[in-house]
N, C-alpha and C positions, 0 to 999 in steps of 0.2 A: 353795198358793203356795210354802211353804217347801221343800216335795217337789222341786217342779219347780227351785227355785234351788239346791237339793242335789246334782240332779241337772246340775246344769250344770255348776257348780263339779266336778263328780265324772269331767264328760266333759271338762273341761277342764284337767284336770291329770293325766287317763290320756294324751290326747292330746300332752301337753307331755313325760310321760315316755318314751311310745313313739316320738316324735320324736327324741328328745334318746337315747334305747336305740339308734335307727336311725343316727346322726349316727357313733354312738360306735363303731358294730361294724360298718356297712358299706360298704364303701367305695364312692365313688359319692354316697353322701349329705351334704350339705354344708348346714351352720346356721350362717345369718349373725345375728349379735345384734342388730341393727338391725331385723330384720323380722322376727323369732322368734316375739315376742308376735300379731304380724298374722297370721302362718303358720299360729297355732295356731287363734284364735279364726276363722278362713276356713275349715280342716279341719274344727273343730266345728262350724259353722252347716254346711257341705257335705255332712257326716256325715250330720248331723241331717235335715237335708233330702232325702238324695239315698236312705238305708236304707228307710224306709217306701215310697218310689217305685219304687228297684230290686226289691223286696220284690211288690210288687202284681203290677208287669210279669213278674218269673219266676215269681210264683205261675197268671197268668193263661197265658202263654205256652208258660214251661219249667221245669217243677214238677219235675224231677231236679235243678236245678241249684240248686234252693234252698238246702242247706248252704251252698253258696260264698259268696251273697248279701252278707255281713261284706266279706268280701275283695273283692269288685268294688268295693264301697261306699265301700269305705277306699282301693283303688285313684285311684278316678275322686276321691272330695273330697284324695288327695295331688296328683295331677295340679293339679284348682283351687287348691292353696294356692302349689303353684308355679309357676303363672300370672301370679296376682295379688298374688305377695305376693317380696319382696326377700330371705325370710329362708330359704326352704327351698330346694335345687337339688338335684336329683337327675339323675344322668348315667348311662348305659349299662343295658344291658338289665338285668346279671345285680341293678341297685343296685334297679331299677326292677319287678323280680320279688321281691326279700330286702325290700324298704322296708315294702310290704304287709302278708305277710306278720308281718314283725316287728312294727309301729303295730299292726296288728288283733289279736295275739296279748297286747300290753299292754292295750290298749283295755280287749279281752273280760273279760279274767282282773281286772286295775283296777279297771273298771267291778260285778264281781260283789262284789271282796272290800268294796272301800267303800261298797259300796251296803249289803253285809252288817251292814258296820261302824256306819254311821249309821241303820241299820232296826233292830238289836238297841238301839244309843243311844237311838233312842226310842221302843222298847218298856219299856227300863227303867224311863227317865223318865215313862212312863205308869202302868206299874208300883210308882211310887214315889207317886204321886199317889194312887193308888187307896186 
C-alpha cells in the first residue's frame, strides 16, 4: 500500500513538473492557477488509465509502434486534462506536438530517478533494521 501511494505521489509531481516545464518553454501552452491542481491530478488518473490500454491495443494490433506507446499516452491524458479541466490550454499544432513530447520526457526520466530515490530509501531502512 505504501508502494502504490509512493507511486502516485511520484506521478504526480512528475506530472506537475512537466506541465509547469511545458508551460514555461512552449509557446502555445498556457497554466491557469486556478485549475492547475485539477489539470494535474485528470493527466494522472488519464495517464494511469489510458498506458496499460494503449499498451494492450499496440501490443495486440501494432507491435512496431510500441516504443511510442509513452507519447500517445501522454498525448491523449493532455488532451483530457484540457477538456475537463480550466487550468491547462494548449493551442496550435507545433504547442500541441512540443507538449508531449516535453510532459513524457519529465514524466519518464521523474518517474525513474524517484522511484530510484525512494527504493534505495527503503532498502536502506531495511537494511538498517536487519
Amino acid at each position: 500500500m505504501i508502494r502504490f501511494l509512493i507511486r502516485i505521489a511520484i506521478n504526480l509531481v512528475t506530472a506537475a513538473l512537466g506541465l509547469l516545464l511545458a508551460g514555461w518553454i512552449i509557446p502555445g501552452v498556457t497554466l491557469h492557477i486556478g485549475g492547475f491542481l485539477v489539470a494535474i491530478v485528470i493527466f494522472t488518473v488519464a495517464q494511469a488509465i489510458l498506458s496499460p490500454f494503449i499498451f494492450n491495443v499496440a501490443r495486440q494490433y501494432a507491435s512496431p509502434i510500441l516504443g511510442g506507446i509513452g507519447l500517445v499516452s501522454t498525448l491523449i491524458a493532455l488532451f483530457l486534462a484540457t477538456l475537463f479541466s480550466a487550468g491547462l490550454q494548449i493551442d496550435g499544432v507545433t504547442a500541441w506536438v512540443l507538449a508531449p513530447l516535453v510532459v513524457w520526457i519529465v514524466t519518464a526520466l521523474g518517474g525513474w530517478i524517484l522511484g530510484a530515490i525512494f527504493i534505495k530509501k527503503k532498502l536502506d531502512s531495511r537494511g538498517a533494521k536487519a
